[in-house]
C-alpha positions in Angstrom: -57.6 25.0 -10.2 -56.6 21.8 -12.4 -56.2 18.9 -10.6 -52.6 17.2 -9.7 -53.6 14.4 -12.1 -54.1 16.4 -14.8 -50.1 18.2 -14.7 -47.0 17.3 -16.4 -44.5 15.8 -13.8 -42.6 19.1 -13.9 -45.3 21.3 -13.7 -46.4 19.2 -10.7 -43.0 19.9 -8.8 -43.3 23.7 -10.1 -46.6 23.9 -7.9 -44.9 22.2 -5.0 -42.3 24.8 -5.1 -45.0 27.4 -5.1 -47.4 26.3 -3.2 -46.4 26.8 1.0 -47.9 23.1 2.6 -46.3 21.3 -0.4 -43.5 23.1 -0.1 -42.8 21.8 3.2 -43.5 18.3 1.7 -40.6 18.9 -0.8 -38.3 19.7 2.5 -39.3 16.7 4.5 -38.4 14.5 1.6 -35.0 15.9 1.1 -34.5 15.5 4.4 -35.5 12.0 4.5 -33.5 11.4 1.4 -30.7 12.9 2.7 -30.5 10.7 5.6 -31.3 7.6 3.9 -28.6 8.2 0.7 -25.9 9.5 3.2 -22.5 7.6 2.5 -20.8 5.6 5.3 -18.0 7.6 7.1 -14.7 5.8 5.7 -13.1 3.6 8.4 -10.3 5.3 8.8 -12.0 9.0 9.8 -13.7 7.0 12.9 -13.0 8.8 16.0 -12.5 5.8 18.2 -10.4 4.1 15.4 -7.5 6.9 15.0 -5.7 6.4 19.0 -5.6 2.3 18.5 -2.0 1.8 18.7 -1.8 -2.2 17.8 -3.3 -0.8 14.8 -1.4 2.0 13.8 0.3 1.2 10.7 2.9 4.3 10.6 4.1 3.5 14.1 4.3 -0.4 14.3 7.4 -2.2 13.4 7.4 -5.2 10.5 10.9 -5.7 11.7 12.1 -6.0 15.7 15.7 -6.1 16.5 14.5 -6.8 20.5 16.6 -9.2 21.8 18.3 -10.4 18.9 22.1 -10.8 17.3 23.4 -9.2 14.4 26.0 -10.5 12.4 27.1 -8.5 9.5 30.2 -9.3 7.0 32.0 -5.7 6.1 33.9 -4.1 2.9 35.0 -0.8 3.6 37.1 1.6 2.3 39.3 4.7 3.1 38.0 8.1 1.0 40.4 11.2 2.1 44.0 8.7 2.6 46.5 10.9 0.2 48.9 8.0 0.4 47.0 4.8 0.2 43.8 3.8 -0.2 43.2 1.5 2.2 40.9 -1.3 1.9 38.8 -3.3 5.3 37.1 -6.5 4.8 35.6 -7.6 8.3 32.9 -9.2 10.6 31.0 -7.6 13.3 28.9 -8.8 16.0 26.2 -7.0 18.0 23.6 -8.1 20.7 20.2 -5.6 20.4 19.4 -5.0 23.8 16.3 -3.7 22.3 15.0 -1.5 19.3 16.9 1.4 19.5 20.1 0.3 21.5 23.1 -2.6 20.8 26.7 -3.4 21.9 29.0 -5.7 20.0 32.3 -5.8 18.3 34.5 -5.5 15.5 37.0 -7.0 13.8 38.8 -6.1 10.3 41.8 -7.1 8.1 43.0 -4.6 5.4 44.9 -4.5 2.6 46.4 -1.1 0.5 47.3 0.2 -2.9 49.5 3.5 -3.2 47.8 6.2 -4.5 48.7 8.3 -7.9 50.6 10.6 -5.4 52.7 8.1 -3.5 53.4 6.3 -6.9 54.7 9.9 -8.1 56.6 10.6 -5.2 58.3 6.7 -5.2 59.8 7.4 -8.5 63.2 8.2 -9.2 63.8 12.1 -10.3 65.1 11.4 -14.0 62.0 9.4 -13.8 60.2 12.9 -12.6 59.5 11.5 -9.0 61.2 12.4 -5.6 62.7 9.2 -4.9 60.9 9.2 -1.1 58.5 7.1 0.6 55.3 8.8 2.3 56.2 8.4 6.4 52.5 7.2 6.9 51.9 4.0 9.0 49.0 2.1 7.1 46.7 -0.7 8.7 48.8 -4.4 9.0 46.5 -6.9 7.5 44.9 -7.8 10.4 44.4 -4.3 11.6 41.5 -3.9 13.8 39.6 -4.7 16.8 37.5 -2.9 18.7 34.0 -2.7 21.3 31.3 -1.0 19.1 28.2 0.8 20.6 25.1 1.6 18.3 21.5 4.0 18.8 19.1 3.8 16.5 16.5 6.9 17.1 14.8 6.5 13.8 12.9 3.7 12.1 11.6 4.9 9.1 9.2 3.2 5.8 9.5 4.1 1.9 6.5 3.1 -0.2 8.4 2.4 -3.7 6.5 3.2 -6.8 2.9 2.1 -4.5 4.5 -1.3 -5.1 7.2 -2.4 -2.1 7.1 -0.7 1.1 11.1 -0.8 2.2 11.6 -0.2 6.3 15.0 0.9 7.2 16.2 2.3 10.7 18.8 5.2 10.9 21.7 4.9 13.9 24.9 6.5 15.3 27.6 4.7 16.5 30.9 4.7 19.0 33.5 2.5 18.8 37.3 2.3 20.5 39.8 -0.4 20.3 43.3 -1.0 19.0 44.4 -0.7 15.8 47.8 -3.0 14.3 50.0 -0.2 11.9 53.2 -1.3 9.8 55.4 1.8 9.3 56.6 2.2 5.8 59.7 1.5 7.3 61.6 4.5 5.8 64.7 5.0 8.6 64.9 1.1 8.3 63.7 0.4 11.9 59.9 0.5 11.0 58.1 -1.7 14.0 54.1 -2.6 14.1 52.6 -1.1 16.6 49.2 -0.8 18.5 47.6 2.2 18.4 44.6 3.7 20.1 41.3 3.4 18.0 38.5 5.4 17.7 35.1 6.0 15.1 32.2 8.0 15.4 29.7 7.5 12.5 26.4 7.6 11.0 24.9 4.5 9.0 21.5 3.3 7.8 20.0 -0.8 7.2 17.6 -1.6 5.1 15.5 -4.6 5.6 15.4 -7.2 2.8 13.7 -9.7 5.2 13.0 -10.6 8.7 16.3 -11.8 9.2 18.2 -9.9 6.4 19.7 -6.3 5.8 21.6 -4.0 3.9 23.7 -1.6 5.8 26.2 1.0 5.2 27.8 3.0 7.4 30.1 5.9 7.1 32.8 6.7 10.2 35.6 8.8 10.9 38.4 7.3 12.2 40.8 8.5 14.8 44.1 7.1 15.9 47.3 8.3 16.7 50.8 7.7 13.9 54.6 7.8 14.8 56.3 9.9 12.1 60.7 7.9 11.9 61.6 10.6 9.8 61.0 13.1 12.8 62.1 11.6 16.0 59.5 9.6 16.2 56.7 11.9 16.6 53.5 10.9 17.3 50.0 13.4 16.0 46.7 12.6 16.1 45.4 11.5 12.8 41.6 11.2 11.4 40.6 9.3 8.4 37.0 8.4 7.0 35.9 5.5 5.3 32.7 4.4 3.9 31.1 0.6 4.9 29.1 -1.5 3.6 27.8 -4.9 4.0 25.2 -7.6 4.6 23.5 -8.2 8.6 21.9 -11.5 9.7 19.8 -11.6 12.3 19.5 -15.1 14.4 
């Protein structure tokens, strides 16, 4: 038999692999190998690491709303109104009692343009219009106040481009109040009037900064109108409109 001295390196592991009490050499020093090479686990597979909430990145909050105010300025504006699109610039106020629930109010001014239809329907008839004026109360210019309720269930984060992570919350809201109408005074005894005033709606903010957000908001709004032309009759009316604005928190 040649002597181990006297191989090539690969013929030397050849005879380990043949040979039985070298080959359980070869074994023990992958095992040892093996345990010595063996990567680090990565920090986030540790067991005790994955139930740390103060840690948990997915669940924790960059921005609270917990005990503070919100003050957001409002432009809004009517999307299914036949007659007139109606147009709300406004302030609102809310107190977070905290993350997920806040009570405040509203208040809005508005301002209208007649739509392609009323236009049509003001003009004469040799003019190829009707000569009438839509019997539709529209908001008086300082149109609105009202108590408003918000939940926010959902508070949510969107990595942009693995650049800017955005957080935004989600929330439903409830509001009643009175709103100020000015008939289009077609009998010629059109009065303002208050009306009952009530929204439902869904709206998101997004957070710019601690104390800064973009939100929008999109309601429906119910209310009850007094139609002159027939007696006075009074129907329950809904509209939508879609808001948008600015919040500071403080």
């Amino acid at each position: 038999m040649l002597s181990d001295k006297n191989l090539a390196p690969c013929d030397y592991l050849f005879r380990l692999s043949c040979e039985g009490p070298n080959m359980k050499k070869l074994i023990y020093l992958l095992i040892v190998f093996t345990f010595i090479f063996q990567p680090e686990p990565a920090q986030a597979d540790i067991s005790s690491d994955r139930h740390r909430p103060n840690d948990d990145a997915v669940k924790n909050r960059l921005y609270s709303k917990t005990k503070k105010q919100e003050l957001t300025a409002i432009f809004a504006m009517s999307t299914n109104d036949a007659f007139y699109q109606n147009y709300f610039v406004g302030v609102s106020y809310g107190y977070h009692f905290n993350e997920w629930l806040s009570l405040g109010v509203l208040l809005n001014a508005s301002f209208q343009q007649d739509t392609g239809l009323t236009k049509t329907l003001k003009l004469e008839p040799a003019q190829g219009g009707f000569g009438v004026t839509p019997d539709v109360r529209r908001p008086f210019i300082f149109s609105l106040a009202a108590i408003e309720a918000r939940l926010a269930p959902i508070y949510g984060k969107i990595n942009l481009f693995s650049e800017t992570v955005i957080h935004y919350d989600i929330f439903l809201l409830l509001s009643g109040g009175l709103m100020l109408t000015n008939p289009p005074d077609v009998t010629g005894n059109g009065e303002m009037g208050f009306h009952p005033y009530g929204a439902v709606g869904v709206g998101q903010r997004y957070f710019l900064l601690r104390w800064l957000a973009l939100r929008w908001e999109f309601r429906g709004l119910f209310t009850y109108e007094t139609f002159e032309n027939r007696g006075n009759e009074t129907r329950f009316r809904m509209d939508m409109s879609f808001n948008l604005g600015f919040s500071f928190f403080f």
